[in-house]
C-alpha positions as CSV (number, residue, x, y, z in Angstrom):
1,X,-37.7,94.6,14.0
2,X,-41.0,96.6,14.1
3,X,-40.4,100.8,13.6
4,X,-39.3,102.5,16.3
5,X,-42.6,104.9,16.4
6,X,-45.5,103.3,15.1
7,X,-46.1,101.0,17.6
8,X,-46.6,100.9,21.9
9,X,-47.0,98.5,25.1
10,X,-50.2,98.7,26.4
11,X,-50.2,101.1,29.5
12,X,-50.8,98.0,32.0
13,X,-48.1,97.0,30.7
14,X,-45.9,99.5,31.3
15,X,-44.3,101.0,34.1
16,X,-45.6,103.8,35.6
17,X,-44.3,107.0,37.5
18,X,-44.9,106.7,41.2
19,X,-45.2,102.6,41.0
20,X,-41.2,102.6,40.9
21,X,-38.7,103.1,43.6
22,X,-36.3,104.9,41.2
23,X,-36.0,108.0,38.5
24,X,-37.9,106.2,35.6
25,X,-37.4,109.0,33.7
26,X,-33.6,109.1,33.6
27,X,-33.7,105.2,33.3
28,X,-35.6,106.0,29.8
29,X,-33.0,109.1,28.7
30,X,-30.2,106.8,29.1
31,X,-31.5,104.0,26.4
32,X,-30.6,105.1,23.2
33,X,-31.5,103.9,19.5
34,X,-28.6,102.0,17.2
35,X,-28.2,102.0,13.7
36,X,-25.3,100.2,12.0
37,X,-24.1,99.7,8.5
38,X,-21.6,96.4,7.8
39,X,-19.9,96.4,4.4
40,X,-21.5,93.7,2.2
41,X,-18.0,92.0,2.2
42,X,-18.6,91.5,6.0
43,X,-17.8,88.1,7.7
44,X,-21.2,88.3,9.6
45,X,-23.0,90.1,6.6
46,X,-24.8,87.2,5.2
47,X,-26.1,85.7,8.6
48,X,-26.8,89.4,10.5
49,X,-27.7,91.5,7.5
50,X,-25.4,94.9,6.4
51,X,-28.0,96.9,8.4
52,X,-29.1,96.4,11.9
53,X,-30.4,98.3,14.4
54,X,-31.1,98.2,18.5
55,X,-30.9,99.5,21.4
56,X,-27.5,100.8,23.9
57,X,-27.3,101.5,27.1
58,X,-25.4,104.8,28.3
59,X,-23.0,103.3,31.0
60,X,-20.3,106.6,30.8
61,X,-20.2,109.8,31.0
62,X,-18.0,110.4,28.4
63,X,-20.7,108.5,26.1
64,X,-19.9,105.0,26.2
65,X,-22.7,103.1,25.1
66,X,-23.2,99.4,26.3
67,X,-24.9,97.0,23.8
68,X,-25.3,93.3,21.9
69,X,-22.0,92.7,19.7
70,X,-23.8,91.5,17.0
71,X,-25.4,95.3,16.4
72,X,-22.3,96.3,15.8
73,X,-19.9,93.9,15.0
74,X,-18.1,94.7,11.5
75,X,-19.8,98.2,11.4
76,X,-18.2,100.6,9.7
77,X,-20.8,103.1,10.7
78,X,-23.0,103.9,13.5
79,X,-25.7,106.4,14.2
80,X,-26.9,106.9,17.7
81,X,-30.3,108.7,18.4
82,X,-31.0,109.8,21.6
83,X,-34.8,110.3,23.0
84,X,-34.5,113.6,23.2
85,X,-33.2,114.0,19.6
86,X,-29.6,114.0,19.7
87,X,-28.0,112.1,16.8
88,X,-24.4,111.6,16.7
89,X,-22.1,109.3,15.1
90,X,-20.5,106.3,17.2
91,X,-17.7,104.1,17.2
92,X,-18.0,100.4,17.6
93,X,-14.8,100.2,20.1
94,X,-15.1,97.1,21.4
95,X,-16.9,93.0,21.4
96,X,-16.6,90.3,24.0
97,X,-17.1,87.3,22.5
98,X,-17.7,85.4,25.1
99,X,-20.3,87.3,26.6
100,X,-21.5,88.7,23.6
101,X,-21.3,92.5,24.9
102,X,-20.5,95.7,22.6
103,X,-19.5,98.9,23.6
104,X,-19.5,101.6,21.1
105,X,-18.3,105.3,21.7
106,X,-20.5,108.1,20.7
107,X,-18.6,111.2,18.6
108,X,-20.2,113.5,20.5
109,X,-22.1,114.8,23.6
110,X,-25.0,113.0,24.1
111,X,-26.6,114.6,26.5
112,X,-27.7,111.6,28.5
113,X,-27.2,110.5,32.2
114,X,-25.5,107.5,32.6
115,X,-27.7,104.3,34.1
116,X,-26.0,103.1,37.4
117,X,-24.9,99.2,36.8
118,X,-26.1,96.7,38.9
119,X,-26.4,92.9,39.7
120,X,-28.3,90.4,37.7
121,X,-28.6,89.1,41.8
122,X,-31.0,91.8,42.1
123,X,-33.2,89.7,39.1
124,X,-34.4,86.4,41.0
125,X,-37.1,83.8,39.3
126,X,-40.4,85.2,39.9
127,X,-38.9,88.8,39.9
128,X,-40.7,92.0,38.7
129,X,-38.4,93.7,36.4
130,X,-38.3,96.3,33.6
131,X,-37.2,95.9,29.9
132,X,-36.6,99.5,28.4
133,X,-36.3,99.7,24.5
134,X,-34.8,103.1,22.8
135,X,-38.3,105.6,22.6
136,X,-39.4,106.3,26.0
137,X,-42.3,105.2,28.0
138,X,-44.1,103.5,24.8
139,X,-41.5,100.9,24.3
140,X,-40.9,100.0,28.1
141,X,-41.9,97.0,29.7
142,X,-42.9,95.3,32.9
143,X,-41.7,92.0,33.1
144,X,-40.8,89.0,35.2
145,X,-37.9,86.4,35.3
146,X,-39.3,83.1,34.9
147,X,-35.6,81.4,34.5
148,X,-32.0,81.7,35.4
149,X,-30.5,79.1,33.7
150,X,-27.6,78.1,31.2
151,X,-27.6,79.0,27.6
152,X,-25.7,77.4,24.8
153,X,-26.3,79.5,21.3
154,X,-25.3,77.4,17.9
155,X,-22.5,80.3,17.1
156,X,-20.0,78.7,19.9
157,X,-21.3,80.8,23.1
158,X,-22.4,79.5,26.2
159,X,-23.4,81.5,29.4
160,X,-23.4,80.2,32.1
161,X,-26.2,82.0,33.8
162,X,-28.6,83.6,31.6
163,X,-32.1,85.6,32.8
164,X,-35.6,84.9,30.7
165,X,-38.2,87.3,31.1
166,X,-41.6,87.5,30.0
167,X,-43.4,88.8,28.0
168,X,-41.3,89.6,25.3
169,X,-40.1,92.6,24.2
170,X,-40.0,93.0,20.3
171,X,-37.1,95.1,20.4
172,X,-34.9,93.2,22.7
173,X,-31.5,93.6,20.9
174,X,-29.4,95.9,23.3
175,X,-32.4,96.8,25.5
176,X,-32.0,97.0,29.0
177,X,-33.0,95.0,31.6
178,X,-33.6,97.1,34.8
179,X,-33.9,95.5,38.0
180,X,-36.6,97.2,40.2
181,X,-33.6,99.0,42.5
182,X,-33.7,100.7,39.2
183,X,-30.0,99.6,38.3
184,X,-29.0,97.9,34.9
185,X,-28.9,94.2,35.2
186,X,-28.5,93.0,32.0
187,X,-28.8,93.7,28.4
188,X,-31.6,91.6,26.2
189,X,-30.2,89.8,23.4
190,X,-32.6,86.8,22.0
191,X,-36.1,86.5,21.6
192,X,-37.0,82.9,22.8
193,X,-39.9,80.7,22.9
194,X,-39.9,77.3,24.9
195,X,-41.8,75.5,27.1
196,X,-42.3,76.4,30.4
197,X,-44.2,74.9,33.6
198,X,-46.0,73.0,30.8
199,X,-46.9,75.7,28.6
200,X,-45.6,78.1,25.6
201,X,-43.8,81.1,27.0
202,X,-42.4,83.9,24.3
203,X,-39.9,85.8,26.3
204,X,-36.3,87.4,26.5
205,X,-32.7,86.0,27.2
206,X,-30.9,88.5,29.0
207,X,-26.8,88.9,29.0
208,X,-26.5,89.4,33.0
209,X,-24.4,92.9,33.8
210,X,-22.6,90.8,36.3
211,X,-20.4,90.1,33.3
212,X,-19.0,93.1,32.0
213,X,-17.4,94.3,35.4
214,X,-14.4,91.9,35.4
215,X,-13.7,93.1,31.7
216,X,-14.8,96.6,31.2
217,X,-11.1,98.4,31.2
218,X,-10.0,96.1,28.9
219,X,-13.0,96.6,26.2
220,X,-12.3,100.3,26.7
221,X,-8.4,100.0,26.3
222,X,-7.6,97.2,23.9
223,X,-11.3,96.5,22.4
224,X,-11.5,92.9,23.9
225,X,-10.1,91.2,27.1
226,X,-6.5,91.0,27.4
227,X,-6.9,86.7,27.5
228,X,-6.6,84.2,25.3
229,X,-8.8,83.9,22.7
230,X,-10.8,80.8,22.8
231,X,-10.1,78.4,20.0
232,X,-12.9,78.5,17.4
233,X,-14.2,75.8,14.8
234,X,-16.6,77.7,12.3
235,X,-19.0,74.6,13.2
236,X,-22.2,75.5,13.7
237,X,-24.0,72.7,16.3
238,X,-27.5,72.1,17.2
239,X,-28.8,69.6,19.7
240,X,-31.7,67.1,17.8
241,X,-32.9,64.2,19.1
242,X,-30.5,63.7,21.6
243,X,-27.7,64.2,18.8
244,X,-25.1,66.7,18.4
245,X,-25.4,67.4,14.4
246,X,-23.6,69.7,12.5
247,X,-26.1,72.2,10.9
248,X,-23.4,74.7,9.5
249,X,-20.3,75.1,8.6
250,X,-18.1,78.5,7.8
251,X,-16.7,77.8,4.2
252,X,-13.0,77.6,4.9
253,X,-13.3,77.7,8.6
254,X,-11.4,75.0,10.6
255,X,-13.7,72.3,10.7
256,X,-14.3,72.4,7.2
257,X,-11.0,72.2,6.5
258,X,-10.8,69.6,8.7
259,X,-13.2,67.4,6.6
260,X,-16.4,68.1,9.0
261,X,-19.4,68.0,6.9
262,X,-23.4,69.0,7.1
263,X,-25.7,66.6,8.7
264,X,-22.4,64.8,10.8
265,X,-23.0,63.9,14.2
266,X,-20.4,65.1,16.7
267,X,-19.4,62.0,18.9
268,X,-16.6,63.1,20.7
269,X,-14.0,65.5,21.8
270,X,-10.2,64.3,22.2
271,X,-12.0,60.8,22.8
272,X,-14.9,61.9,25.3
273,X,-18.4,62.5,24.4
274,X,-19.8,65.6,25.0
275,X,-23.3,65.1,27.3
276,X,-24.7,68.1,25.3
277,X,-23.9,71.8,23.2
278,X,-22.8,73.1,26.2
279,X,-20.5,71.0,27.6
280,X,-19.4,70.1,23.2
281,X,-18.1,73.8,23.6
282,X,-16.8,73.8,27.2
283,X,-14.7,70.4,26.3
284,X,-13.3,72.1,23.2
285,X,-12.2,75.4,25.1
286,X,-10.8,73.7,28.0
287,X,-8.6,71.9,25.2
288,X,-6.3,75.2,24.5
289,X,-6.3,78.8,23.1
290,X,-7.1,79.3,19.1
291,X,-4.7,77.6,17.6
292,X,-5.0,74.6,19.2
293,X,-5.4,71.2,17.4
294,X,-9.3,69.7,18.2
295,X,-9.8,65.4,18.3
296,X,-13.4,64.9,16.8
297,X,-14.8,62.1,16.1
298,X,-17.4,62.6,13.9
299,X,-20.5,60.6,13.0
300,X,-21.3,60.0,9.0
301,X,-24.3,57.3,8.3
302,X,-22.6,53.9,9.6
303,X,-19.4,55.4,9.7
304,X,-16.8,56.7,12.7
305,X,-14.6,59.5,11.2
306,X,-11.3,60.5,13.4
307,X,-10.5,64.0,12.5
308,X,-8.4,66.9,14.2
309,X,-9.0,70.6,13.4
310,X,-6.8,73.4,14.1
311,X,-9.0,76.1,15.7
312,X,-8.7,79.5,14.7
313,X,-9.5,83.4,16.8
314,X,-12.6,83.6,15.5
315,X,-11.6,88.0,15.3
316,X,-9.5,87.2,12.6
317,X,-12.1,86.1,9.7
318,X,-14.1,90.0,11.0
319,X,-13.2,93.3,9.5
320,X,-11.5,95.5,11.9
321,X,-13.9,99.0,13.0
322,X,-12.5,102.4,11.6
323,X,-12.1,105.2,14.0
324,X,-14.6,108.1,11.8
């Protein structure tokens, strides 16, 4: 990602003081800058790197930060920078798997006003909205929603609703998305580029707000949501051609074990065929909680290959966070 200080939006494109129907100021305070370290010996070391950095989202008073897992996932430290120049350390207390949320604690007072939460309803197609990286005014961003749609991600995620904004923001990890009622409704997480309305958009995937709310005591309390953990292959799927195809696998992981192999075409689950990544995923969570045994049938050259993985909680393979 590009340095947090030698760059800028152009001014037209970014919002401006009097042109907003809320305290932009305060909106800025409350976005802070993350740095993380992750042990080399990490789980998610070799495919997120040992250090990452991003953005967080003050949600508490008490300092709790709201941001992408995957800044912080398997960190065993964490710096938090403030706009105003506060540095503290933080503690990377909880991820949500499923929606791909991280909350981390600062170790300190951060001096920053919380930013109210809101409702990715306030975010419709079409809508005006503002992307704030860590930085201040230079690194926020007017934007519009030009999708709401659903989102399956290689890794085993799906969401169900997603936001895509453009233009893009090049430091979308953990930025936030504020709606123009100037409330946070949703926290960026992918840079994308598709088609759209028959030409080449670059935008932002957004995690909508909507789903922290329902989980947000748990995260605090227990550092994930007291349900069961969905049952997890280590079988990294992408969609080609109209194929399901296996494009990774986790060495050791329960599909490997299983006998799943690069380049295999998944066919079925528990003898129905999946109509695409999404609903691959949905079929194999609806099946049980980790642990449960998974019916593939698996695709190699001419052959039809019957095999049955146990699934595992994917938080078991990731090294537990260390209270500093």
């Amino acid at each position: 990602m590009p340095g947090r200080e030698d760059w800028a939006f152009p001014e037209h494109l970014q919002p401006k003081h009097g042109e907003v129907a809320f305290d932009l100021e305060s909106a800025l305070d409350a976005v802070v800058e993350l740095r993380a370290h992750v042990p080399p010996e990490a789980f998610t070391a070799g495919i997120l790197g040992t250090e990452r950095a991003g953005n967080g989202v003050v949600i508490g008073a008490d300092g709790l930060v709201l941001t992408m897992g995957y800044l912080i996932v398997e960190a065993q430290a964490i710096w938090i920078a403030t706009r105003r120049g506060t540095v503290l350390a933080g503690h990377a207390l909880a991820y949500d798997q499923a929606s791909g949320f991280g909350l981390v604690l600062a170790l300190g007072e951060l001096g920053a006003a919380p930013l109210a939460r809101g409702s990715a309803a306030a975010c419709p197609v079409g809508a005006e909205v503002f992307l704030l990286g860590a930085g201040g005014i230079a690194h926020a961003l007017r934007a519009r929603v030009f999708a709401r749609r659903e989102f399956a991600g290689y890794w085993e995620y799906v969401l169900e609703d997603a936001i895509f904004t453009a233009p893009a923001h090049p430091q979308w990890g953990g930025a936030a998305l504020v709606a123009r009622d100037g409330r946070l409704a949703g926290i960026g997480s992918l840079l994308v580029q598709e088609l759209h309305d028959g030409r080449l958009v670059q935008g932002n995937m957004i995690v909508p707000i909507d789903l922290l709310e329902p989980i947000l005591d748990d995260l605090v309390r227990y550092g994930r949501p007291r349900r069961a953990p969905r049952p997890w292959l280590g079988m990294y799927v992408q969609e080609a051609d109209g194929a399901l195809v296996v494009g990774g696998l986790v060495a050791g992981g329960p599909a490997e074990r299983a006998g799943a192999r690069l380049g295999d075409a998944v066919l079925a689950v528990a003898g129905e065929r999946p109509a695409g990544l999404a609903d691959l995923f949905r079929r194999i969570w609806a099946l049980g909680p980790a642990g449960t045994e998974i019916p593939l049938t698996l695709g190699r050259g001419a052959k039809r290959l019957e095999v049955r993985a146990v699934s595992a909680d994917r938080n078991d393979y990731l090294l537990k966070p260390r209270l500093h």
